[in-house]
C-alpha positions in Angstrom: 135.8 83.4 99.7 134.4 86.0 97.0 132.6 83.2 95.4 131.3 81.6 98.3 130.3 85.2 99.6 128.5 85.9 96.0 126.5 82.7 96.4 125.6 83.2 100.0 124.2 86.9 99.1 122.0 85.4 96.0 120.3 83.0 98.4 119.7 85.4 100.9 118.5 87.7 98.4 115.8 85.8 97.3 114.6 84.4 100.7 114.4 88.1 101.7 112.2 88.9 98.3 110.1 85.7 99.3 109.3 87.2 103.1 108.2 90.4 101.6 105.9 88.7 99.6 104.7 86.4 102.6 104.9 89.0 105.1 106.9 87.2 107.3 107.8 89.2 110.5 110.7 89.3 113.2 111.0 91.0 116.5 113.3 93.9 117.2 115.2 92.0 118.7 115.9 88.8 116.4 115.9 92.5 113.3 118.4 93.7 115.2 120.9 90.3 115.3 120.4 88.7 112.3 120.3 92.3 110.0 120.9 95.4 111.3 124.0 94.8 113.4 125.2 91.5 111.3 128.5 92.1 109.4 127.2 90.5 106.2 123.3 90.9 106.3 123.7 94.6 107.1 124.8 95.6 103.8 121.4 94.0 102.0 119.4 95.2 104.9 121.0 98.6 104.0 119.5 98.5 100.8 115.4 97.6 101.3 113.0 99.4 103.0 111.7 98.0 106.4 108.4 98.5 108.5 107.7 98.2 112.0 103.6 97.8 113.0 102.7 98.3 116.0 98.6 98.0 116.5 97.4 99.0 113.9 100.2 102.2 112.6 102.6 100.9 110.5 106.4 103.0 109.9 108.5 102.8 107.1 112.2 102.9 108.1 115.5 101.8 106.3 119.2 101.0 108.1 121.9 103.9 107.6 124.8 104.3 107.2 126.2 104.0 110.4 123.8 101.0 111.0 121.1 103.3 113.2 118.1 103.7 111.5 115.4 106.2 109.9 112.3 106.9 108.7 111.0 108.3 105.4 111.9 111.9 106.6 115.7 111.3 106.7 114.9 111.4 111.0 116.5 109.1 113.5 113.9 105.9 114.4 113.8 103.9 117.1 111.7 100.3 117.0 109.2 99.8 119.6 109.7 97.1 121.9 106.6 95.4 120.5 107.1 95.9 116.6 106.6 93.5 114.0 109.5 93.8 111.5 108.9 92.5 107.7 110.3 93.6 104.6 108.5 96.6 103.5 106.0 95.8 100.0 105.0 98.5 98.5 101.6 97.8 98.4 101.3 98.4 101.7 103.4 102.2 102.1 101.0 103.4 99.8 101.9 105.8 96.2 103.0 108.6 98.8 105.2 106.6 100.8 106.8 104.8 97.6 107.8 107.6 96.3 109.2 109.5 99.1 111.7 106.4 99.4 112.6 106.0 96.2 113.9 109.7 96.3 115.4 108.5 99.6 117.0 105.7 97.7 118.0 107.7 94.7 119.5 110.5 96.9 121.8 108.2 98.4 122.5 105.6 95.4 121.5 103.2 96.7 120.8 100.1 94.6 118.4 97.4 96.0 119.3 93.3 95.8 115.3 93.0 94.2 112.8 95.1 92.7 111.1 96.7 96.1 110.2 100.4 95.7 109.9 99.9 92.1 107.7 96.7 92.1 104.5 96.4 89.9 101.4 95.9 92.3 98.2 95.0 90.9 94.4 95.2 92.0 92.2 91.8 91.4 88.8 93.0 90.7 85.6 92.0 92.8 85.1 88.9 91.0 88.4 87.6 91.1 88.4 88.2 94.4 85.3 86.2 95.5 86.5 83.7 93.8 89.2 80.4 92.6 89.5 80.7 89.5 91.8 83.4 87.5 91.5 84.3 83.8 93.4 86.3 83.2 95.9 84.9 81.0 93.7 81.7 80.0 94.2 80.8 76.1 97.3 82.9 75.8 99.8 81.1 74.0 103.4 81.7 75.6 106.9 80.1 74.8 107.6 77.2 76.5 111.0 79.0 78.2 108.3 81.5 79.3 106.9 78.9 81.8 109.9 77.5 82.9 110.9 80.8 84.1 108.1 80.6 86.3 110.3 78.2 88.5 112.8 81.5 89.3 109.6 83.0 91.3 108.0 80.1 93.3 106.1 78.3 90.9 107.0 73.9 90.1 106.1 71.6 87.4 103.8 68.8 88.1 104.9 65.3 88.4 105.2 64.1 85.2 101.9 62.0 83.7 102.1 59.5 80.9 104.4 59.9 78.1 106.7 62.1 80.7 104.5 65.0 79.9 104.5 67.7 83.1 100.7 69.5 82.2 100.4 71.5 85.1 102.7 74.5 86.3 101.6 75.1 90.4 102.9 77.6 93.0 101.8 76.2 96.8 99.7 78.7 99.2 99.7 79.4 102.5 96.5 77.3 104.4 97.5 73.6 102.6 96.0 75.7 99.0 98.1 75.6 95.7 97.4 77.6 92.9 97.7 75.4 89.2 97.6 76.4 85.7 96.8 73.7 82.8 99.1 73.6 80.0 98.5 72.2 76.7 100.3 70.0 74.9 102.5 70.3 78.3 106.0 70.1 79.0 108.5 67.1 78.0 110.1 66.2 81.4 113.3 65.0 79.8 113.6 67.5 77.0 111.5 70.6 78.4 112.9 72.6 74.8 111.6 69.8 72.3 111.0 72.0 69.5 107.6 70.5 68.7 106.7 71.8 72.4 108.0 75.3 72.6 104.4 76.9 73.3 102.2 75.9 75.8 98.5 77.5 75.6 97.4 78.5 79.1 94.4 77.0 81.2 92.8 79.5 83.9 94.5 79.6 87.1 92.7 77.9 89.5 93.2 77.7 93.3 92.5 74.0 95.0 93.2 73.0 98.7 94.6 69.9 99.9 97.7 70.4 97.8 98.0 69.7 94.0 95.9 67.2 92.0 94.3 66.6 88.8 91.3 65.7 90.6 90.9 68.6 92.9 88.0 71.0 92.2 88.5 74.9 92.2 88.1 75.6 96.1 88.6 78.5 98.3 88.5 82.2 97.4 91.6 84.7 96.8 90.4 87.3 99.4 91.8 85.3 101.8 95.1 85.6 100.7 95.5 88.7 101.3 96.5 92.1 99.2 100.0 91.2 99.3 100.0 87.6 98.0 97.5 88.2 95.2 99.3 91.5 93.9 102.2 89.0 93.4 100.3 86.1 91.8 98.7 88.9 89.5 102.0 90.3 88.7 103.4 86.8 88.1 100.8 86.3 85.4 101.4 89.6 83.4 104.9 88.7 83.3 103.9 85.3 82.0 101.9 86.5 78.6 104.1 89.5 78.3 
């Protein structure tokens, strides 16, 4: 049962990471069933911060102890009929905020299931943002195991081309967009650590819509993605050529 209950949390763990980044929302109600008052997803809701937006004011809060809850001031919260619950990103509470829960967090000992309070955010600059292409880390040369490490935060290989070579690494979007970065020589489907393969030089990443192809041309801009999403593409690049 220990095992099973290990596995279960490492799932859960990462689909909660992957709403945060999304921004997917829940209702009070539907918070309050399958987190706050679950007997196993209380004790990872226990650990993350949490916001409920109502209009246009948004409230940190974070589940207790004693499975009530409160805000950034240690106070007793109660949700709003009409909030929208996600998992809180830090680019969103703001440097203030961040900190005053992560003194929150260390007060109490608390150790979170993924890095939340303590996550890199990053800024795109004007011209990025305008636009679909990202360049940040083209013609860096990273280790083959580098880019297959990619797969841990969202991202695929292509489908293999001739030869069984995989040249593309992609991560899908939301609005039918997918964001793909050339590799060259590319990646041995059958034997991704051949030895004569173990560094892949890096194309610019370069959003397309109608899903991933070779033939697709740059399309669509990454404003539209939102703060969120393209702190987290951003910060899935540094980590790539670091």
């Amino acid at each position: 049962m220990k095992k099973e209950a290990r596995a279960v949390a490492s799932d859960q763990v990462r689909r909660l990471e992957s709403a945060m980044v999304s921004q997917r929302s829940w209702t009070p109600e539907i918070f309050t069933q399958v987190f706050s008052e679950h007997p196993f997803m209380v004790h990872l809701a226990r650990r993350l911060v949490w916001t409920a937006q109502v209009g246009g004011v948004t409230v940190g809060f974070r589940v207790a102890e004693d499975r009530t809850l409160a805000d950034v001031e240690d106070e007793e919260y109660t949700l709003p009929d009409e909030a929208e619950i996600r998992v809180a990103h830090p680019l969103l509470l703001g440097t203030d905020l961040t900190a005053g829960w992560s003194q929150i967090f260390s007060d109490y000992e608390i150790l979170q299931p993924f890095e939340q309070l303590g996550r890199a955010v990053y800024t795109p600059t004007a011209e990025e943002m305008s636009s679909s292409t990202i360049r940040r880390a083209e013609a860096r040369t990273v280790k083959t195991t580098k880019i297959l490490g990619l797969e841990s935060r969202g991202w695929y290989r292509a489908a293999p081309e001739d030869a069984g070579i995989q040249s593309w690494v992609c991560r899908d979007l939301p609005g039918d967009q997918t964001l793909v970065i050339a590799l060259e020589p590319g990646i041995i489907v059958g034997d991704p650590n051949f030895e004569d393969f173990a560094e892949q030089k890096l194309g610019p990443a370069i959003l397309t819509c109608g899903g991933y192809s070779w033939q697709n041309d740059p399309d669509g801009d990454l404003g539209a993605l939102g703060q969120v999403l393209v702190s987290e593409i951003l910060r899935d690049l540094e980590w790539l050529v670091s």
